[in-house]
ZAMARGU-4260 file (C-alpha; in steps of 0.2 Angstrom, whole numbers, plus 5000, padded with zeros to 4 digits):
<rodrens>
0) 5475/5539/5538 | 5475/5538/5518 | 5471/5556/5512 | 5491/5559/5510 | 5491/5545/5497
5) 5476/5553/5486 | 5483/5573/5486 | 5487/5572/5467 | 5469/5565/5463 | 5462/5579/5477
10) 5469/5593/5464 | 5462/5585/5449 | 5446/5584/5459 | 5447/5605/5461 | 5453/5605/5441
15) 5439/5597/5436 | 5426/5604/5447 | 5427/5621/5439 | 5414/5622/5426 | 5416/5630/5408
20) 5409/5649/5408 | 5394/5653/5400 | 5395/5659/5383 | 5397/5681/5385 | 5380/5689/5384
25) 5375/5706/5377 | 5361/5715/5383 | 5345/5708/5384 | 5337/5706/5365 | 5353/5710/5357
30) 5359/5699/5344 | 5377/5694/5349 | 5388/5691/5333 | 5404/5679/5332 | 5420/5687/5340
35) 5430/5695/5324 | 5444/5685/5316 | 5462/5688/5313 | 5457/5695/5296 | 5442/5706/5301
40) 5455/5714/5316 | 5465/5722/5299 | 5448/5731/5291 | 5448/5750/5292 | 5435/5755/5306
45) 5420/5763/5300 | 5416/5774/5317 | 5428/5780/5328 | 5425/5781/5346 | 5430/5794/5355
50) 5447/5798/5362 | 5451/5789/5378 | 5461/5795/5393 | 5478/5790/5394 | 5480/5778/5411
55) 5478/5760/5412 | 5470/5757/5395 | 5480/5750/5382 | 5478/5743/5366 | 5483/5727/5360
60) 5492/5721/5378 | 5504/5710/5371 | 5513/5709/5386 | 5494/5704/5395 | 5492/5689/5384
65) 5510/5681/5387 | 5507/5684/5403 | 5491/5673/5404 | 5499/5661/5392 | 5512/5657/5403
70) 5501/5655/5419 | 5493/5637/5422 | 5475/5637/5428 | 5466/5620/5437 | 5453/5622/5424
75) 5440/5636/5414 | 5437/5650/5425 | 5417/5651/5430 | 5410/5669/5429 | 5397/5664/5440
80) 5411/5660/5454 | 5426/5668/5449 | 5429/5686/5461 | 5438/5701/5454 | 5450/5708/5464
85) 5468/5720/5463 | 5478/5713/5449 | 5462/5706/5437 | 5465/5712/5419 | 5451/5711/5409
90) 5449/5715/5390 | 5434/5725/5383 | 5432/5717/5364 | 5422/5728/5350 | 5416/5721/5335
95) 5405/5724/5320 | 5408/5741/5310 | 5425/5742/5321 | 5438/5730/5330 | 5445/5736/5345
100) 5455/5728/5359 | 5453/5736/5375 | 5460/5730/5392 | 5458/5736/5410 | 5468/5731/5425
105) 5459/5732/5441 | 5470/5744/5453 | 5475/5741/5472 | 5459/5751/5477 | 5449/5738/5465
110) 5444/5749/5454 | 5445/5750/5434 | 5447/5767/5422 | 5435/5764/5409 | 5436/5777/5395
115) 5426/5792/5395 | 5417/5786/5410 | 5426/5788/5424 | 5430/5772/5438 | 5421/5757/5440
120) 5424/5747/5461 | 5421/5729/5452 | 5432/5725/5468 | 5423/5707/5476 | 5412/5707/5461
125) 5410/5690/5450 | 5417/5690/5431 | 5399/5690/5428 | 5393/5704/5437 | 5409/5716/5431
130) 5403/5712/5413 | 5387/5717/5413 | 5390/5733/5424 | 5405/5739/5411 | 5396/5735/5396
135) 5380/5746/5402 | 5394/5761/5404 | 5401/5755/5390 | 5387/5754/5378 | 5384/5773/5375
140) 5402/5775/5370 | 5401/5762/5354 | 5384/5762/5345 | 5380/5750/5332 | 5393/5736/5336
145) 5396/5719/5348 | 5402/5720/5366 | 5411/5707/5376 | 5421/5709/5390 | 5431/5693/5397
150) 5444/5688/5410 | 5463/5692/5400 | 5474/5687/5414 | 5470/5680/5433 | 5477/5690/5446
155) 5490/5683/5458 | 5492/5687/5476 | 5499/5679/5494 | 5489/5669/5505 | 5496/5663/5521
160) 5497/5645/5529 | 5500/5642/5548 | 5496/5627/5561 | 5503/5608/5557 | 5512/5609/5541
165) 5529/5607/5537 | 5533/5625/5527 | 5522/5638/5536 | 5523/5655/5528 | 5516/5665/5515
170) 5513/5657/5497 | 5509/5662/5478 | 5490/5661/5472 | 5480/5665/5460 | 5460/5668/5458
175) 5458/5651/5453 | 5468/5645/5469 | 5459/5632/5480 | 5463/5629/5499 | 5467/5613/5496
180) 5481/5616/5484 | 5490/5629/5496 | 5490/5618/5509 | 5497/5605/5499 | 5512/5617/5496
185) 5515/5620/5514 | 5518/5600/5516 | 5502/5595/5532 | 5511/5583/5543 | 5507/5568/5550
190) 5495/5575/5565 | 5489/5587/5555 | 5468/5588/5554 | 5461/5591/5536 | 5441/5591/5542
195) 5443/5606/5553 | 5452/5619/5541 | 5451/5638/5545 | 5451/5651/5533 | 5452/5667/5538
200) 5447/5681/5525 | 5452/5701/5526 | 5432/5706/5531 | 5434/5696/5545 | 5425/5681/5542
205) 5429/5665/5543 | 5427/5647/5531 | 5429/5631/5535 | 5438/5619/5521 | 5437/5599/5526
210) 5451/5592/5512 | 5447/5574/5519 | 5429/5574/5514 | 5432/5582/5498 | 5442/5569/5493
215) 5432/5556/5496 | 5415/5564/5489 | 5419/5578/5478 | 5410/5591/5484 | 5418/5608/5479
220) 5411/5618/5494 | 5421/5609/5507 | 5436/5615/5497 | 5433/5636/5494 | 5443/5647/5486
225) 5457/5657/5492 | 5456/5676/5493 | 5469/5690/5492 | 5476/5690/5509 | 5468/5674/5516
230) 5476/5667/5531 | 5474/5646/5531 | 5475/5638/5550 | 5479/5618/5547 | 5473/5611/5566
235) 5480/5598/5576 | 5469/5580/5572 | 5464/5574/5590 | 5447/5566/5588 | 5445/5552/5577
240) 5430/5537/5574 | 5432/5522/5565 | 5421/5510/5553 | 5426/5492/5549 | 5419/5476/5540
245) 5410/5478/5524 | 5414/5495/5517 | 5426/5499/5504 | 5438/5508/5515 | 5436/5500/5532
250) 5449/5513/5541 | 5451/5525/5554 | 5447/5544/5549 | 5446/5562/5560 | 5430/5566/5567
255) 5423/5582/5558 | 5413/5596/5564 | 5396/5590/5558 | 5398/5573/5555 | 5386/5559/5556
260) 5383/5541/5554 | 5381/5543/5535 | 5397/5555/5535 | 5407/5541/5541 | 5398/5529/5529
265) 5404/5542/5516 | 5420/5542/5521 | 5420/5522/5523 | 5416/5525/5501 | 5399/5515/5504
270) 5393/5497/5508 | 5400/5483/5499 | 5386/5475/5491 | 5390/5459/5505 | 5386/5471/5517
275) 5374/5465/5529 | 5360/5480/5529 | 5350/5471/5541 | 5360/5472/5557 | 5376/5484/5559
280) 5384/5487/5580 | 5388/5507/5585 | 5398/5507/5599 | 5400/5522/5607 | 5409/5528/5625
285) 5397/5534/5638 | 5411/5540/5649 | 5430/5538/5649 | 5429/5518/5654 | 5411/5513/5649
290) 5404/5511/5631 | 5387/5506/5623 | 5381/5495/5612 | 5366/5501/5598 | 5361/5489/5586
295) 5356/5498/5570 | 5347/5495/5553 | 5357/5501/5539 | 5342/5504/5527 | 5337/5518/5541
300) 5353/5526/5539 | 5353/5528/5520 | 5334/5536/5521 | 5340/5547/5537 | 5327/5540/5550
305) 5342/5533/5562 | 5358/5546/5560 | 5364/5552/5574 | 5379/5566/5577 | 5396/5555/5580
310) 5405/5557/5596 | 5427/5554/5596 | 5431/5536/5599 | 5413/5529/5587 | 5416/5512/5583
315) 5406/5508/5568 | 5405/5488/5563 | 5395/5482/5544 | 5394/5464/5543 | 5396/5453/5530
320) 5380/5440/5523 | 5386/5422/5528 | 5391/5415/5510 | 5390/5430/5500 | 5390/5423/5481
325) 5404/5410/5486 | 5404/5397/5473 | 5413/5381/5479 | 5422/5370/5466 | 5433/5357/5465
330) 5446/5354/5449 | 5448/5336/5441 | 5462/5333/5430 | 5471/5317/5422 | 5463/5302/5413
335) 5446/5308/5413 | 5434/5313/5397 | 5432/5330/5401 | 5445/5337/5413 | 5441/5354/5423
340) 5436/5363/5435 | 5417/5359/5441 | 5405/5369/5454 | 5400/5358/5469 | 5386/5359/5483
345) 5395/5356/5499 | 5386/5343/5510 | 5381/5335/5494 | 5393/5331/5480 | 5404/5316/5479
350) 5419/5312/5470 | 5407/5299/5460 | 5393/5314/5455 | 5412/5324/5449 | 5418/5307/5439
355) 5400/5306/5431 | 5400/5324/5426 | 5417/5324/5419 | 5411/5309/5405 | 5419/5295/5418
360) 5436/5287/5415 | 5446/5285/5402 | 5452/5266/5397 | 5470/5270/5405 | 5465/5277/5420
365) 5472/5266/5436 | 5455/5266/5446 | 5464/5260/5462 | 5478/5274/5464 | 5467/5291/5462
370) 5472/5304/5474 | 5463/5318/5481 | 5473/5335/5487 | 5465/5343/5500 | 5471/5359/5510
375) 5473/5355/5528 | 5467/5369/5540 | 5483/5363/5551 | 5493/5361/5538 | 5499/5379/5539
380) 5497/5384/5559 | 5512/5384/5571 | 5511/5368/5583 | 5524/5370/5597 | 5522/5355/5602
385) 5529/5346/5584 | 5540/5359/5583 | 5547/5353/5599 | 5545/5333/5596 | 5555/5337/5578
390) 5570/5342/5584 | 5571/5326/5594 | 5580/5310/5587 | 5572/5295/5588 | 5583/5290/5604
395) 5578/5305/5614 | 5559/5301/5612 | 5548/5290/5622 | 5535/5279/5614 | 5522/5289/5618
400) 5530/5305/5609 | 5535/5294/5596 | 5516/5290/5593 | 5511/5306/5595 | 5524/5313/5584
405) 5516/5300/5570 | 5499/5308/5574 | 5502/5326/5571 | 5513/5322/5553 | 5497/5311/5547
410) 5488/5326/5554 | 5496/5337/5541 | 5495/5327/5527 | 5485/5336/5514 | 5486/5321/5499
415) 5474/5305/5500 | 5472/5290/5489 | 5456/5280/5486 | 5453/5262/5476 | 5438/5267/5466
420) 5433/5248/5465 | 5433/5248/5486 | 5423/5264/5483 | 5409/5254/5471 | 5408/5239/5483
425) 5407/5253/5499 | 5398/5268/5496 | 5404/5275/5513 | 5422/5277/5506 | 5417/5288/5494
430) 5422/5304/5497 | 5410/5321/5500 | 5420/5333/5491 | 5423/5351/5498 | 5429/5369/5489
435) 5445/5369/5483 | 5449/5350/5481 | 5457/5343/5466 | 5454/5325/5460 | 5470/5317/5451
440) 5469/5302/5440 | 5484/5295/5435 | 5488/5283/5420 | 5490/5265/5424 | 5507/5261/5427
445) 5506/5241/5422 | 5524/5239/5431 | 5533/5236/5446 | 5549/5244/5455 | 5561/5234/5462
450) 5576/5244/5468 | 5589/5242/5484 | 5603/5228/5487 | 5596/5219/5472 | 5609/5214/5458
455) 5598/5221/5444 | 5587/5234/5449 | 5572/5242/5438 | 5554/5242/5431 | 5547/5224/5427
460) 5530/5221/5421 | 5517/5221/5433 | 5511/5201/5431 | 5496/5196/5441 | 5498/5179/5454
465) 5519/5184/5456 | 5526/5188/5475 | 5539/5197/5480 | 5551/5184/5477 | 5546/5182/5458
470) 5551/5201/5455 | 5567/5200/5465 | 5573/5184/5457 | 5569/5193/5440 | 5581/5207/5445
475) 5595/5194/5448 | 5593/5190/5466 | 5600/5197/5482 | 5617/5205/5482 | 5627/5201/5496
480) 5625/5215/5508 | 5604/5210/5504 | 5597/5212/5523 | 5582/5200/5515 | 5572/5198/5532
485) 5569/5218/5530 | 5562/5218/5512 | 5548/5229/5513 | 5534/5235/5499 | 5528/5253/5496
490) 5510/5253/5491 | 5506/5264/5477 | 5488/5266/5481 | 5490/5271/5500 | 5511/5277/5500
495) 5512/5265/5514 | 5526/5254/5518 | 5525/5235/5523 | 5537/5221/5527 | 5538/5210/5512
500) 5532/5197/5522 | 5516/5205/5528 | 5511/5208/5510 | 5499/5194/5503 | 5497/5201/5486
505) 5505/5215/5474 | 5498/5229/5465 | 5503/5239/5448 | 5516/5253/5455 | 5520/5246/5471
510) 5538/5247/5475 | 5550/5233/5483 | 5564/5240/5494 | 5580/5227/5500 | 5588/5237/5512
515) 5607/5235/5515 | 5614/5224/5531 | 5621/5234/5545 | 5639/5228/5547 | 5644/5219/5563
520) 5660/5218/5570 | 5667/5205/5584 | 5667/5220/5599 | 5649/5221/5593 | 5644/5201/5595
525) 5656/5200/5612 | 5647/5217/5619 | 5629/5207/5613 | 5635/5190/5618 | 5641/5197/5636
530) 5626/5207/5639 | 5614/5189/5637 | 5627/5180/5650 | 5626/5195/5662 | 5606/5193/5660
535) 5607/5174/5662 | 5619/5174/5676 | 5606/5187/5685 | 5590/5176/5683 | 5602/5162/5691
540) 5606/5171/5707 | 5588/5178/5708 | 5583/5158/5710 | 5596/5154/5721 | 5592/5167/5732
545) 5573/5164/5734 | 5578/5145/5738
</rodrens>
């Protein structure tokens, strides 16, 4: 599964999802004035409260504040959330005719001295309801001034992890600790379930924390707070169900306790807008061997008319729309006016609809060698059977294989050539163009090649009318190891190769090859010369024999 890649953004999730505290409120139809500055902290006090008991009040706790400075918190502590317990310090400010600093320190019984009025139990109360019951025991005691009581320093306390993680044990948290960051310090392994998270509190009762879920959809109450105390359980995972096709994380995740077709959908992070909502398949087992099929509309499972509970081993398939925004194009390049990339309709679109958008040709273009470079769908898949017929030389084939092998290489061949004047004269030749075709039109090359067992070999000017012993006698004949009956031209236009004799008429580019003569030695013409008389010599006997 992939919640153990997303652990750092799960902690920023629980940082973020604390809300900033309300601004402090004084009783109701009170005017509350701005807190006092650094300079209104040094005024002489106008009224002096009465003297208050010696214990756990203390003026001006520097020692608090560095304290609090030093401790990092995921985010703003909310009062409406945050619990006191044992260790809590809180600060009582006064403000007005006098400036006075006052802190408290809730005790191991969780309770607070306030001055002159006894103890306050604020143990398990919020930050909210702890400021309004100490500033209505507070209130008789400073007449005349602003009250504010605030949350100094956030206690710290052990909470304990067992079950499936690496480090089990007993860990440091604070009010502001979530379950999700304690387990993270106790290292969950691999089988470790992160939907079914136990969390056991002192009073006896019991949460459940579902880390996987929280991940993926925020929600802060699948991820509680710790308290003092707290005992974590992380499960064995052993149920799972899976979504695939069109959702953003097609995947397998655990079952949870209370999950439905939407839960997984959830978990899935939603449809891809390709999704098919018209027609999704839930597979699901009816016993340990035999499994159902249910077709279901995806529109009633976003409104909640079709959600049914999951059951371990759910398949879940979304399917895609056929074509979803797929736009086919094809990319023309070379001796056109307007060279690009152009959208095509398939079925439709030929390579003369392409020439006529891109402006037509250019004056240089060479109309008759234009090649088109198509993807084969072979191109790229394992044939055994070439793999196989490669290997063998030429010897070791039989005809057969031999013209099969041919097959199969032509087969693979991705790059075509068309004569666009063939193509005006033969509408059938030209060509219905598919995606991802690109169109190549070369410059006219107004030459030809002549190259091999020729005494000058090069580019001479193409010249219409001239044969293929013109060009050679231009490139200063034959040499003498010229093999001339096994001349051959290579057409530019096709890439195929002829014998010079079979070639009626040149073209600009083609390319005329003299091959060399394969020495002969005598043994050679005896072994030749012997094999014809040992023929002969057997067609002889054969007549004799019949007569």
């Amino acid at each position: 599964m992939r919640w153990r890649l997303g652990w750092s953004a799960l902690l920023a999730l629980a940082a973020l999802g604390a809300p900033c505290p309300a601004p402090a409120q004084d009783e109701p139809g009170t005017e509350v004035p701005r807190p006092p500055t650094s300079e209104s902290t040094d005024k002489t006090e106008a009224t002096a409260p009465a003297e208050k008991p010696a214990g756990t009040v203390r003026e001006e706790p520097r020692r608090a504040v560095e304290a609090a400075g030093q401790l990092q918190l995921p985010g703003a502590v909310d009062p409406e959330l945050y619990r006191l317990g044992p260790g809590d310090v809180l600060q009582l400010s006064v403000w007005g005719g006098i400036t006075r600093n006052l802190t408290f320190e809730v005790g191991p019984e969780g309770t607070v001295l306030l001055p002159t009025s006894g103890t306050l139990n604020v143990d398990g109360l919020t930050l909210r309801e702890a400021r309004s019951q100490i500033m209505i025991r507070m209130r008789p005691e400073f007449r005349g001034v602003s009250l504010d009581v605030r949350l100094l320093r956030p206690r710290r306390f052990l909470a304990y992890v067992t079950g499936e993680v690496k480090n089990p044990g007993s860990f440091d948290a604070n009010g502001m600790s979530r379950v999700g960051e304690v387990v993270l310090m106790a290292s969950p392994l691999k089988n470790a379930s992160l939907r079914q998270i136990d969390v056991f509190h002192r009073d006896g009762s019991r949460e459940r924390a579902d880390l996987d879920l929280f991940l993926r959809t925020s929600s802060q109450a699948l991820n509680p707070w710790v308290r003092d105390g707290d005992v974590v359980h992380v499960p064995i995972a052993t149920s799972f169900v899976y979504v695939q096709g069109a959702v953003s994380r097609p995947d397998r995740y655990e079952l949870g306790p209370r999950d439905s077709l939407r839960t997984l959908l959830a978990l899935g992070g939603g449809l891809l807008p390709a999704a098919d909502s018209t027609g999704a398949l839930l597979v699901r087992w009816t016993g340990s061997a035999r499994s159902e099929s249910v077709w279901v509309n995806l529109a009633d499972v976003s409104t909640g008319r079709f959600n049914p509970p999951l059951r371990n081993g759910d398949h879940f398939y979304v399917y895609f729309v056929p074509q979803f925004h797929l736009l086919n194009d094809v990319t023309l390049v070379g001796q056109v006016a307007r060279p690009g990339t152009y959208p095509i309709r398939v079925g439709r679109d030929r390579a003369s609809d392409l020439i006529q958008a891109a402006g037509g040709f250019l004056p240089d273009a060479d109309l008759a060698g234009i090649r088109v470079r198509r993807r084969n769908p072979l191109a790229g898949s394992e044939d055994q059977e070439l793999q196989r017929l490669l290997r063998l030389s030429r010897s070791e084939l039989t005809n057969s294989e031999y013209d099969v092998l041919n097959t199969k290489l032509a087969g693979q061949r991705e790059e075509y050539r068309i004569d666009w004047s063939r193509v005006q004269a033969t509408p059938e030749l030209d060509v219905l163009l598919v995606g991802g075709d690109i169109i190549q039109v070369d410059r006219l090359v107004n030459s030809i090649r002549v190259d091999g067992q020729v005494r000058r070999p090069g580019i001479l000017a193409f010249k219409l009318g001239r044969g293929v012993e013109d060009y050679v006698r231009s490139s200063g004949g034959y040499s003498e190891r010229a093999w001339r009956t096994k001349t051959r031209v290579t057409r530019s236009v096709t890439g195929q190769t002829f014998l010079a004799r079979d070639v009626q008429k040149l073209d600009p580019g083609d390319l005329i090859w003299v091959p060399e003569r394969p020495d002969v030695t005598f043994w050679d013409q005896a072994r030749s010369i012997l094999a014809a008389a040992a023929q002969v010599a057997t067609v002889v006997l054969a007549f004799h024999t019949i007569r």
